[in-house]
C-alpha positions as protocol buffer text, in pm:
chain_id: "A"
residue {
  index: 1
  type: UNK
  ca { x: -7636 y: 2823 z: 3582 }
}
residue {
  index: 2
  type: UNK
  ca { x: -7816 y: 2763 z: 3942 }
}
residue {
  index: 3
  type: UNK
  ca { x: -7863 y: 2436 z: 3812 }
}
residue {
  index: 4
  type: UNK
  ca { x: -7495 y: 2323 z: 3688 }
}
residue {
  index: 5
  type: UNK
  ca { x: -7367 y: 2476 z: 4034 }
}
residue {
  index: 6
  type: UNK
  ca { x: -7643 y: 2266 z: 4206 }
}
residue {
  index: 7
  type: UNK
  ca { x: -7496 y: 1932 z: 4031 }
}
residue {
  index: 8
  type: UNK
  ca { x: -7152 y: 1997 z: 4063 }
}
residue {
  index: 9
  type: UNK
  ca { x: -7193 y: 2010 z: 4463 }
}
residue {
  index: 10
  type: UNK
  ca { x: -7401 y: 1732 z: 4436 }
}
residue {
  index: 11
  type: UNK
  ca { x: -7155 y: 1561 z: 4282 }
}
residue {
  index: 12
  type: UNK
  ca { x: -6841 y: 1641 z: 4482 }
}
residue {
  index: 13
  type: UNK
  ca { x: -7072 y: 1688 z: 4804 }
}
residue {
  index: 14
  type: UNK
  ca { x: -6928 y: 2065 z: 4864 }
}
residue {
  index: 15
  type: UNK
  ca { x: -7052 y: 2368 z: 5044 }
}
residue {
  index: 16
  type: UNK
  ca { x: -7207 y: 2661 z: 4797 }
}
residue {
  index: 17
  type: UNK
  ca { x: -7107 y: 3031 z: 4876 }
}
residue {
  index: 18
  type: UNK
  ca { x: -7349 y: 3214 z: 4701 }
}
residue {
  index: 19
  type: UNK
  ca { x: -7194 y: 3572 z: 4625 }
}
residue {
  index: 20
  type: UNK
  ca { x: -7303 y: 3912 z: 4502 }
}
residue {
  index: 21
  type: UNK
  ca { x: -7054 y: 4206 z: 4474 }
}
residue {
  index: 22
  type: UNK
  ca { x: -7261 y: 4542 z: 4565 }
}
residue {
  index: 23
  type: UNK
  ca { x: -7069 y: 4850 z: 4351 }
}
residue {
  index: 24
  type: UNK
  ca { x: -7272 y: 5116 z: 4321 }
}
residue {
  index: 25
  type: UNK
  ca { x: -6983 y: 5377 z: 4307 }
}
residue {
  index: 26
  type: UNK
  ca { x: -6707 y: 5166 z: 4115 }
}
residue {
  index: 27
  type: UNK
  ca { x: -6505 y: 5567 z: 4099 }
}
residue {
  index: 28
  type: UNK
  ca { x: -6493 y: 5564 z: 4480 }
}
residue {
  index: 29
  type: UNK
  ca { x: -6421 y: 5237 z: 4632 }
}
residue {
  index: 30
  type: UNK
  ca { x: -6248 y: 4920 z: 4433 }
}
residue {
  index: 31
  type: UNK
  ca { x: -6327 y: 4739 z: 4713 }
}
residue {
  index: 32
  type: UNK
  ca { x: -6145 y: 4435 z: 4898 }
}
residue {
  index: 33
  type: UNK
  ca { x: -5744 y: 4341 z: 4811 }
}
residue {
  index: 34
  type: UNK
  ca { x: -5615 y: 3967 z: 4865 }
}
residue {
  index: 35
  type: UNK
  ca { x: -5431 y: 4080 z: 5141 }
}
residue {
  index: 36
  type: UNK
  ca { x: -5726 y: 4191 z: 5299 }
}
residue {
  index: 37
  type: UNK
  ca { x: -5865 y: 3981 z: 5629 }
}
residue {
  index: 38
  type: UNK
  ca { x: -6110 y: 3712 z: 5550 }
}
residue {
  index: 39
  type: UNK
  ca { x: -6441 y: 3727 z: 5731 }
}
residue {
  index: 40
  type: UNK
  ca { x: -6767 y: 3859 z: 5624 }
}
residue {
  index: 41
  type: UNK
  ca { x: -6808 y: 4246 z: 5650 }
}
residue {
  index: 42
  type: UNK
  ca { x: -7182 y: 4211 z: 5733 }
}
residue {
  index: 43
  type: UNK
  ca { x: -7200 y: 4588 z: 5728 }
}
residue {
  index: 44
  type: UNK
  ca { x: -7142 y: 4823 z: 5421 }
}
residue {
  index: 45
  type: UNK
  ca { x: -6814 y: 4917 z: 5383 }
}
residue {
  index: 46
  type: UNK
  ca { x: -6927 y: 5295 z: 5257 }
}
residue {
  index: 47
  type: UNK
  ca { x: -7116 y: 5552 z: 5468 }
}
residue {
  index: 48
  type: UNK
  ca { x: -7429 y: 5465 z: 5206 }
}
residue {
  index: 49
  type: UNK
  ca { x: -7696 y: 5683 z: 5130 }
}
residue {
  index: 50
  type: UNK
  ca { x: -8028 y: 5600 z: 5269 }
}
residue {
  index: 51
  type: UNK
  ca { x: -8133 y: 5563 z: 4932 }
}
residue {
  index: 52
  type: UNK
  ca { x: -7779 y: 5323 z: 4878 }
}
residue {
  index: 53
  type: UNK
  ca { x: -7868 y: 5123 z: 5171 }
}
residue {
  index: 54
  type: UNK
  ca { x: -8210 y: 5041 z: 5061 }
}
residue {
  index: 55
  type: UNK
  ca { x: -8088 y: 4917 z: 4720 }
}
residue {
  index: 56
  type: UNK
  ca { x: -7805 y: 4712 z: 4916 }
}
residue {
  index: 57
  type: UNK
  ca { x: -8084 y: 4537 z: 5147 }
}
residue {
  index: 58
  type: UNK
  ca { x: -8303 y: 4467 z: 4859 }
}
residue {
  index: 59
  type: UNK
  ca { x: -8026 y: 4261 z: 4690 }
}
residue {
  index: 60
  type: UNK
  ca { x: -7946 y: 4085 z: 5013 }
}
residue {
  index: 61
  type: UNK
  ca { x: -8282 y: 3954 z: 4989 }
}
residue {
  index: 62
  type: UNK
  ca { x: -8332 y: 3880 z: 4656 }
}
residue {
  index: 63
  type: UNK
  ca { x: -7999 y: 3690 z: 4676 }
}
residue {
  index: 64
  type: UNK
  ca { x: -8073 y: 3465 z: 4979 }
}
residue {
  index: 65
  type: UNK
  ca { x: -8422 y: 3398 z: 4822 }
}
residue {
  index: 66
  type: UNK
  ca { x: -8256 y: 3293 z: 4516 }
}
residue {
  index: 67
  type: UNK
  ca { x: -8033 y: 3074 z: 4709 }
}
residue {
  index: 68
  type: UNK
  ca { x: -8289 y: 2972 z: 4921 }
}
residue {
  index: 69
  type: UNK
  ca { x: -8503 y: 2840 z: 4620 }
}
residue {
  index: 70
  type: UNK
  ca { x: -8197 y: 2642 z: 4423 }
}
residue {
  index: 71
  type: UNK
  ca { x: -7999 y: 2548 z: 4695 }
}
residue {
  index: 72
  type: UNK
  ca { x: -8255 y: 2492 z: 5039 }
}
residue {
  index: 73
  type: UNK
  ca { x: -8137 y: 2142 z: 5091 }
}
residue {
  index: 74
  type: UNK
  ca { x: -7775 y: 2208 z: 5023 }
}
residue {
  index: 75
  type: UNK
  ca { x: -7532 y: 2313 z: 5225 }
}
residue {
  index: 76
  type: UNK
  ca { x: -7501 y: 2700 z: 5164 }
}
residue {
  index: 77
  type: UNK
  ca { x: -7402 y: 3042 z: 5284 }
}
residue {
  index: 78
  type: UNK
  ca { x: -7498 y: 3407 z: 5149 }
}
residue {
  index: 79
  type: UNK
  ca { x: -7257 y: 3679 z: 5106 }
}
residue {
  index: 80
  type: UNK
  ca { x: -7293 y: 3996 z: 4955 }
}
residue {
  index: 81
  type: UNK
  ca { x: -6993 y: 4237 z: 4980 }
}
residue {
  index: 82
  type: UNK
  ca { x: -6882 y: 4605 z: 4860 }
}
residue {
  index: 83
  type: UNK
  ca { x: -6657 y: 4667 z: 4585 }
}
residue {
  index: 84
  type: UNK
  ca { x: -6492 y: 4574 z: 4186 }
}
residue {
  index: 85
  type: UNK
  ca { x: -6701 y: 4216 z: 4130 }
}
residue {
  index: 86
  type: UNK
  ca { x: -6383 y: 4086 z: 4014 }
}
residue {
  index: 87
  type: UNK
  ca { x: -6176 y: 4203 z: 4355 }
}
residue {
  index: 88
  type: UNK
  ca { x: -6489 y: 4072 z: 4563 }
}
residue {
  index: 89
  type: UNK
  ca { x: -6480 y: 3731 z: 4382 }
}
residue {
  index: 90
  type: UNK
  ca { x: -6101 y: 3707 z: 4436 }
}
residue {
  index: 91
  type: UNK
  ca { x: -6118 y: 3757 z: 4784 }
}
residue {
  index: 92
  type: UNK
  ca { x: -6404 y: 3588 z: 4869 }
}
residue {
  index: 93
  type: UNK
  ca { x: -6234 y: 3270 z: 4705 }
}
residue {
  index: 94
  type: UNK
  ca { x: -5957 y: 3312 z: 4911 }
}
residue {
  index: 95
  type: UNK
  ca { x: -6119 y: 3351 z: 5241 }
}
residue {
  index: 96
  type: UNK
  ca { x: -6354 y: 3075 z: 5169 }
}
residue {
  index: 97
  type: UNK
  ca { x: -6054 y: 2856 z: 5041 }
}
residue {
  index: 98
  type: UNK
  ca { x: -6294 y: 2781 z: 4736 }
}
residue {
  index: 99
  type: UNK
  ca { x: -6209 y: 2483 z: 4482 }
}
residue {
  index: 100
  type: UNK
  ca { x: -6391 y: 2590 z: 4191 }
}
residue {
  index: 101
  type: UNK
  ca { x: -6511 y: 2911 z: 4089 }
}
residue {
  index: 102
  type: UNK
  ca { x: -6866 y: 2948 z: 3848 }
}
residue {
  index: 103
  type: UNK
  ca { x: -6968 y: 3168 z: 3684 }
}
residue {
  index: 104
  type: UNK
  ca { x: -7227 y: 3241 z: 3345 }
}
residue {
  index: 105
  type: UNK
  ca { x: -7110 y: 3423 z: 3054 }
}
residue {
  index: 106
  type: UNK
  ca { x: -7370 y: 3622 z: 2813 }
}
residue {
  index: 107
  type: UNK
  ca { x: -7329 y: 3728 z: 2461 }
}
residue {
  index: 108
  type: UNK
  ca { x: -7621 y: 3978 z: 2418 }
}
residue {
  index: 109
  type: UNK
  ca { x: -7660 y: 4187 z: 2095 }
}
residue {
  index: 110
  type: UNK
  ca { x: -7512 y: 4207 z: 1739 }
}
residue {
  index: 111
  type: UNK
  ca { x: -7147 y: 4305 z: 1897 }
}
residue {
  index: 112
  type: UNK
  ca { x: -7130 y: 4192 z: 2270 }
}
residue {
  index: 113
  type: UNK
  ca { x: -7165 y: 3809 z: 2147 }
}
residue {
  index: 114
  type: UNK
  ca { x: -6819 y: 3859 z: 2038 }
}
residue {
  index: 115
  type: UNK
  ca { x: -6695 y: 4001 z: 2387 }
}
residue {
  index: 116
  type: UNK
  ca { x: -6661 y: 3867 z: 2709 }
}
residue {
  index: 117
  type: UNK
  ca { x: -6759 y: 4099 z: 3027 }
}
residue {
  index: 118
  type: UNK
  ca { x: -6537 y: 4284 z: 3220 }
}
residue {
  index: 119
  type: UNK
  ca { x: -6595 y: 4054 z: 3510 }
}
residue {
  index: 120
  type: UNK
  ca { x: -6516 y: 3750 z: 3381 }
}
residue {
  index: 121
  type: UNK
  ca { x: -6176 y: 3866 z: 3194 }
}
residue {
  index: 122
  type: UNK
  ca { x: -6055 y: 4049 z: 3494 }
}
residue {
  index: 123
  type: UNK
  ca { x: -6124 y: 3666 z: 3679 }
}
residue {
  index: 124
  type: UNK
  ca { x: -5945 y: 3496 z: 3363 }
}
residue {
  index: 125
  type: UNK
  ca { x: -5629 y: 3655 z: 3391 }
}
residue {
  index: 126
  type: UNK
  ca { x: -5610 y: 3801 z: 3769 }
}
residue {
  index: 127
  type: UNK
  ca { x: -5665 y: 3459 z: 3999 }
}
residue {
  index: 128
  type: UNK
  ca { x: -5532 y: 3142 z: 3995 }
}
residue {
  index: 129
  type: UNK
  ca { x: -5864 y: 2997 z: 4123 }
}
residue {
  index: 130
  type: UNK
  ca { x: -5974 y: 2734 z: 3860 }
}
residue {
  index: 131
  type: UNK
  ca { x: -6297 y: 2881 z: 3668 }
}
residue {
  index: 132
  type: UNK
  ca { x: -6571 y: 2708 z: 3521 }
}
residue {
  index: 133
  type: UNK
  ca { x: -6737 y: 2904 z: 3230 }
}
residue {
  index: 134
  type: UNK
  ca { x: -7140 y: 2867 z: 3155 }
}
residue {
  index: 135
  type: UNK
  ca { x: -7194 y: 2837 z: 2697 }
}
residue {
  index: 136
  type: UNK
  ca { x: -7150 y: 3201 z: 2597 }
}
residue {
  index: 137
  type: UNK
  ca { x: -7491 y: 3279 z: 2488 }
}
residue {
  index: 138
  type: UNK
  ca { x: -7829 y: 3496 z: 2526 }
}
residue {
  index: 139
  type: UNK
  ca { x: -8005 y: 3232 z: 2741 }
}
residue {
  index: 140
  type: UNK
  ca { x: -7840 y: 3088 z: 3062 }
}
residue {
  index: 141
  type: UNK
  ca { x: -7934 y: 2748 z: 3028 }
}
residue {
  index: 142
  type: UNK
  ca { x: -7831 y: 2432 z: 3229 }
}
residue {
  index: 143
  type: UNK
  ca { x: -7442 y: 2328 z: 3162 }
}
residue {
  index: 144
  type: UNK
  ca { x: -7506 y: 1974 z: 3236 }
}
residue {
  index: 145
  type: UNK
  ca { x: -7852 y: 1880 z: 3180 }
}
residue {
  index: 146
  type: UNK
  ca { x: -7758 y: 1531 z: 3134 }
}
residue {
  index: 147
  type: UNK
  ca { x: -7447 y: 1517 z: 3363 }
}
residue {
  index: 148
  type: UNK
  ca { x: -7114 y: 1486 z: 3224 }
}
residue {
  index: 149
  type: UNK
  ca { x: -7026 y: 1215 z: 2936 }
}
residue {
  index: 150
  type: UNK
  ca { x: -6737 y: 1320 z: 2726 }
}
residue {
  index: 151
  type: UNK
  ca { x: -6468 y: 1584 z: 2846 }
}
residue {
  index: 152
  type: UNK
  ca { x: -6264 y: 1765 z: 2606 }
}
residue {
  index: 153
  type: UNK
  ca { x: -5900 y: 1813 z: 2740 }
}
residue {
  index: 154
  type: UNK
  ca { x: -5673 y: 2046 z: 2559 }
}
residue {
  index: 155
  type: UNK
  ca { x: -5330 y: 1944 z: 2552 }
}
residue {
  index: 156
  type: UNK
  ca { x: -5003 y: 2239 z: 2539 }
}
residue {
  index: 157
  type: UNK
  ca { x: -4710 y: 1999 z: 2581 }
}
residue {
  index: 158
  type: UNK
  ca { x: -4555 y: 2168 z: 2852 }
}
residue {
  index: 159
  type: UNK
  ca { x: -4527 y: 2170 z: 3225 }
}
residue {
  index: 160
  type: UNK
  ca { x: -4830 y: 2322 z: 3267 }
}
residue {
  index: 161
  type: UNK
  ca { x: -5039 y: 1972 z: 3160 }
}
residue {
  index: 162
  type: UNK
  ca { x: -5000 y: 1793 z: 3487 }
}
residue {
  index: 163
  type: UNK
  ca { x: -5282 y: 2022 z: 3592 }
}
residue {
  index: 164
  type: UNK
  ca { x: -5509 y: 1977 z: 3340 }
}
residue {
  index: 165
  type: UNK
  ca { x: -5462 y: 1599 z: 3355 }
}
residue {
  index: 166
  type: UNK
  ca { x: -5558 y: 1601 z: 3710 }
}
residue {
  index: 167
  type: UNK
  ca { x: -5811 y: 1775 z: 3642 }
}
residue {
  index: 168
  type: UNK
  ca { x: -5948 y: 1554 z: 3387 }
}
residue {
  index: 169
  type: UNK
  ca { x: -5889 y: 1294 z: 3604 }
}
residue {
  index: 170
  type: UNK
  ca { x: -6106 y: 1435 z: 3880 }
}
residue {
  index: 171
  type: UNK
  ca { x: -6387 y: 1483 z: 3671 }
}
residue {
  index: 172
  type: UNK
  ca { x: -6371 y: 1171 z: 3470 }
}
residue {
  index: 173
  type: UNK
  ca { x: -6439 y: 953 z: 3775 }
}
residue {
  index: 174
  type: UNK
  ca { x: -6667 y: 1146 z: 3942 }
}
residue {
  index: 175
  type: UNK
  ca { x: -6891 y: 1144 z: 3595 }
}
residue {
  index: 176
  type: UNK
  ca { x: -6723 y: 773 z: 3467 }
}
residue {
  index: 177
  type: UNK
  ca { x: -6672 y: 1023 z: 3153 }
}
residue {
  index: 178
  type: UNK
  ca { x: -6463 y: 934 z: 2859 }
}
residue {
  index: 179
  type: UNK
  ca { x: -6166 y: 1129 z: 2814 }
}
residue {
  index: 180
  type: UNK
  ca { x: -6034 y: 1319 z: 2461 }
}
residue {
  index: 181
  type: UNK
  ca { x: -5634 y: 1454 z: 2535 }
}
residue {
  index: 182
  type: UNK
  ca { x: -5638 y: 1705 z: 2228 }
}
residue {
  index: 183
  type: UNK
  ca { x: -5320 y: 1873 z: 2123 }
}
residue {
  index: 184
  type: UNK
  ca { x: -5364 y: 2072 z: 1816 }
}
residue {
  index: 185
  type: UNK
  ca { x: -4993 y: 2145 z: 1625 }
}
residue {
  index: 186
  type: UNK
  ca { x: -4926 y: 2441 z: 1469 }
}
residue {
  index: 187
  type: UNK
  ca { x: -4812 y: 2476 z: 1109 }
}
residue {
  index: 188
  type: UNK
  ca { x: -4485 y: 2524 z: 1221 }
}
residue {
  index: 189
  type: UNK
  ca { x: -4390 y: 2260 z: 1430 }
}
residue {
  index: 190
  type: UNK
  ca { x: -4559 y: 1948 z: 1317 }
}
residue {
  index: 191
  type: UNK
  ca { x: -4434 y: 1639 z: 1435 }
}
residue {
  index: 192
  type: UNK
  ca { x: -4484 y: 1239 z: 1380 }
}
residue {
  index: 193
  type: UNK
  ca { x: -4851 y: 1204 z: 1571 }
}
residue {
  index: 194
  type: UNK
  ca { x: -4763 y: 838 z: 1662 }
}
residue {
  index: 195
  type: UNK
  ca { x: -4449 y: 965 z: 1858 }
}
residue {
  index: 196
  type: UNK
  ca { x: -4682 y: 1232 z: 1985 }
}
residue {
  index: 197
  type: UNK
  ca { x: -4994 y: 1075 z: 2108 }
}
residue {
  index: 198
  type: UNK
  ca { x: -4749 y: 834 z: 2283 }
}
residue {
  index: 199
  type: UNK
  ca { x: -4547 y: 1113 z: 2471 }
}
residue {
  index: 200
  type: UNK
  ca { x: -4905 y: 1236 z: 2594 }
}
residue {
  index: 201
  type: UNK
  ca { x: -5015 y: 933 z: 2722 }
}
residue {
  index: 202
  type: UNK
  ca { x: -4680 y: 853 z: 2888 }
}
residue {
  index: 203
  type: UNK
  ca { x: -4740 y: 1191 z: 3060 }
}
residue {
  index: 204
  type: UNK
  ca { x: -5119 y: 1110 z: 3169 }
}
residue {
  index: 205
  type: UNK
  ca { x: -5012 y: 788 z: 3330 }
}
residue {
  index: 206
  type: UNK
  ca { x: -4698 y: 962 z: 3528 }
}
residue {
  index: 207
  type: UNK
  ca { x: -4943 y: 1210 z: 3639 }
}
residue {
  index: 208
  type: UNK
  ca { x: -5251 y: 1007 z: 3690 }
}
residue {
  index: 209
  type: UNK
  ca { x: -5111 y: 635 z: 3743 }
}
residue {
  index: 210
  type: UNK
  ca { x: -5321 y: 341 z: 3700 }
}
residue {
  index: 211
  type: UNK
  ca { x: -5502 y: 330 z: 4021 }
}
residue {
  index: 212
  type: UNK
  ca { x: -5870 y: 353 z: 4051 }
}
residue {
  index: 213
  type: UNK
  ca { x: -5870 y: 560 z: 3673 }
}
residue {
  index: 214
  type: UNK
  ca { x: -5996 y: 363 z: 3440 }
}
residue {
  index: 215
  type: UNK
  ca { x: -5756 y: 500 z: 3178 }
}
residue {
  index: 216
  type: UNK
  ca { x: -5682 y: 296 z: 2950 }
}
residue {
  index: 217
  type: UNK
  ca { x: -6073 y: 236 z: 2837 }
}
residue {
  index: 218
  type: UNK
  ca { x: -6192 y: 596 z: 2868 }
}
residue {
  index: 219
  type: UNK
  ca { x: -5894 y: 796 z: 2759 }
}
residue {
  index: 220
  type: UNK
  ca { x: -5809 y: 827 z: 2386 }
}
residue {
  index: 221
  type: UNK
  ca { x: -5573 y: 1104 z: 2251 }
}
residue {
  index: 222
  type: UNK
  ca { x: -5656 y: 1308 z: 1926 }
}
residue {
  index: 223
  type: UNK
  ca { x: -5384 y: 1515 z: 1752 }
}
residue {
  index: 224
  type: UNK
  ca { x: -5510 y: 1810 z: 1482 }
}
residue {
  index: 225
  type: UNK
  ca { x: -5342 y: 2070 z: 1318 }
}
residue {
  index: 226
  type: UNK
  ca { x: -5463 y: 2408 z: 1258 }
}
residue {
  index: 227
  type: UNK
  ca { x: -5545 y: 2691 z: 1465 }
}
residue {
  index: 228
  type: UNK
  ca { x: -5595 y: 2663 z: 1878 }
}
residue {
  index: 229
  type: UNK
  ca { x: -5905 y: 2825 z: 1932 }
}
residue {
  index: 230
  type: UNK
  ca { x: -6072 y: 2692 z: 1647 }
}
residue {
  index: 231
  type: UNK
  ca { x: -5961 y: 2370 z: 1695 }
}
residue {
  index: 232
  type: UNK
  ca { x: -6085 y: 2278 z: 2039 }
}
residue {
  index: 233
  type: UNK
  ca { x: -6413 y: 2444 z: 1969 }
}
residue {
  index: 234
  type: UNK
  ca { x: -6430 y: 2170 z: 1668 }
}
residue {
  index: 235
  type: UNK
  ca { x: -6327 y: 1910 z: 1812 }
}
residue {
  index: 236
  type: UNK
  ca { x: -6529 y: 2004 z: 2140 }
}
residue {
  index: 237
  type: UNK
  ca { x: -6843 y: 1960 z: 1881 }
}
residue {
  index: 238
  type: UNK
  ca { x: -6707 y: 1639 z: 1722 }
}
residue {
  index: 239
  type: UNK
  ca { x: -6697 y: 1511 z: 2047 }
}
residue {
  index: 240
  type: UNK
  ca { x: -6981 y: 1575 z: 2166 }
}
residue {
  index: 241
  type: UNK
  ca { x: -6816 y: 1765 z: 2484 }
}
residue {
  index: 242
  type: UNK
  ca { x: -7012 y: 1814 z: 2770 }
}
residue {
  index: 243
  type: UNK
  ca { x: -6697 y: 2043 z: 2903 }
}
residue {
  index: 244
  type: UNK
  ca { x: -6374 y: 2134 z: 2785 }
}
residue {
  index: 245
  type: UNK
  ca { x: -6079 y: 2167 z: 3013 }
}
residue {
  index: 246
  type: UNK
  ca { x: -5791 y: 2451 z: 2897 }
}
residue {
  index: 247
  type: UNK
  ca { x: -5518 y: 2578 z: 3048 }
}
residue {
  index: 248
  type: UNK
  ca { x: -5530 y: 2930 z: 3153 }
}
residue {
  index: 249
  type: UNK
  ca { x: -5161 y: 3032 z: 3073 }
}
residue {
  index: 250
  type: UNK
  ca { x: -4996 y: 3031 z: 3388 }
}
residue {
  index: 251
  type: UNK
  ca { x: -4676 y: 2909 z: 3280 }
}
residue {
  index: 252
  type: UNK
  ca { x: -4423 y: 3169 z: 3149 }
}
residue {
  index: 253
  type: UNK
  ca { x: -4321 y: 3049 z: 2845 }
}
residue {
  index: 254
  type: UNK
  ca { x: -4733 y: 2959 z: 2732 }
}
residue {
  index: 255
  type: UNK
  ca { x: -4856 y: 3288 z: 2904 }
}
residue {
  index: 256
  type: UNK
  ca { x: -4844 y: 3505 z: 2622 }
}
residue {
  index: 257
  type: UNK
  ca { x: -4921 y: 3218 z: 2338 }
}
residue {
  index: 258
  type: UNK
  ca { x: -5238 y: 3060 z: 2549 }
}
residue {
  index: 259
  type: UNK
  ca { x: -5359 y: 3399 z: 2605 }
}
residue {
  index: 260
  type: UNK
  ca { x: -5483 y: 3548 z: 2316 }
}
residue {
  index: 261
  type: UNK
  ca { x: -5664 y: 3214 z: 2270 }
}
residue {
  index: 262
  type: UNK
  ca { x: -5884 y: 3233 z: 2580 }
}
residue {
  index: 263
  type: UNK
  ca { x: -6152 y: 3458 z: 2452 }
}
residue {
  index: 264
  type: UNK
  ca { x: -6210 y: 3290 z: 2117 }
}
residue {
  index: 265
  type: UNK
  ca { x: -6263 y: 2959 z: 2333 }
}
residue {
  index: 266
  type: UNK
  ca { x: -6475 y: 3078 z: 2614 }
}
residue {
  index: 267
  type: UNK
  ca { x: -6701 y: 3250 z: 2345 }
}
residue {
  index: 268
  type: UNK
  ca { x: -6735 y: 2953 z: 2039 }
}
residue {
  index: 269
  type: UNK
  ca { x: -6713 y: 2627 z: 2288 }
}
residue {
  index: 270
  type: UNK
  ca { x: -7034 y: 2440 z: 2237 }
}
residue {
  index: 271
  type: UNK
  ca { x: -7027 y: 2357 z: 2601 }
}
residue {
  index: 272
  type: UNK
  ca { x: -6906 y: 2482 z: 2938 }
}
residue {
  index: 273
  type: UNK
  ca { x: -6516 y: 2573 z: 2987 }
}
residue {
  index: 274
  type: UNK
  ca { x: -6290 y: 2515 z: 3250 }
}
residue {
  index: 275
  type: UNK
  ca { x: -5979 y: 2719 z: 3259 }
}
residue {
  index: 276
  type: UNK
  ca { x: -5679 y: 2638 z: 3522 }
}
């Protein structure tokens, strides 16, 4: 994960807050609200233990020699704050007025392969920070070993695409990626693909005009039918995705329909997700 983080501030030449949420009592203390002031606390926020305060130290230091050994010749600041990871990360974005928020997923075991931790659910549906998801598997390894080629975009046909399309955009010239605009129909509500794939690129150029994109040789648009989850994790393979950008929901009338998706995508994708 150090390593995708490490490229993607290379690439967009960004500062790296390296964070750590300290919870030893998660009962007691939830930790810091979004309407909290910004600024590092420094000090614990609980009277600690002696015992506490040792443990807290000792993951100061591990974290700042972590980032100290992935990220010396980077621009790069340590935090480690008290509270609910989830809270922490929340705030922390907000106070640090971060772009992007990464973070690795694990599936570990027979059963928690199928699950996604508490953290990075609570993150999914609490924030409207974008969030970039590491392959849901035992091993963290590199996201982007060989930089970024192909990006997956999934397509909902609603207000809520003139995000995702930016994003796309913003990623696709920074990498000079080709670009896949998937929409994937449901049984119910199949329409003439032609008439389709036209609407969507109509929609990509209002949103993402001409200028400097090179759109019209790196963009193609692929309509499926089927399932949502299961389609973008295909097609993510057929493509040989090196990410896949979905959207996380936000939109009233897709909340509840892009929701129960999420999970299934985050878990099966065959390469990194980012949800906004």
């Amino acid at each position: 994960m150090a390593c995708s983080v490490r490229e993607m501030a290379e690439r967009f030449n960004t500062t790296i807050t390296v964070l750590n949420a300290f919870n030893p009592l998660p009962e007691y203390f939830q930790g810091p609200s979004t309407d909290d002031r910004c600024g590092s606390r420094g000090e614990p926020a609980l009277p600690y233990s002696a015992a506490l305060l040792e443990l807290r130290d000792l993951q100061k230091k591990r974290l700042e020699t972590f980032a100290q050994s992935h990220f010396s010749d980077m621009r790069y600041t340590v935090r480690i704050e008290d509270g609910d990871p989830a809270m922490v990360i929340e705030w922390v974005a907000k106070c640090e007025e971060s772009d992007l928020i990464m973070m690795p997923t694990r599936g570990l075991g027979r059963f928690r392969r199928l699950l996604l931790g508490s953290v990075t659910s609570k993150i999914l549906h609490d924030t409207s920070f974008p969030l970039w998801t590491s392959i849901h598997k035992p091993e963290l390894a590199s996201s982007l070993p060989h930089g970024c080629q192909s990006i997956l975009c999934a397509v909902g046909m609603n207000q809520g695409d003139d995000v995702l399309f930016k994003a796309a955009r913003l990623f696709a010239e920074a990498y000079d990626a080709r670009v896949c605009l998937l929409h994937i129909q449901g049984s119910a509500d199949v329409q003439d693909r032609e008439s389709l794939a036209q609407l969507i690129r109509h929609s990509f150029d209002r949103v993402c005009p001409g200028k400097g994109v090179r759109s019209a040789m790196s963009v193609r648009i692929q309509i499926l039918d089927g399932e949502l989850s299961e389609g973008i994790c295909r097609a993510a393979r057929e493509e040989g995705a090196d990410l896949a950008i979905v959207g996380r929901g936000h939109v009233r009338e897709t909340f509840e329909q892009m929701w129960s998706h999420l999970y299934t995508i985050i878990r099966k994708s065959p390469c990194p997700v980012l949800t906004v």
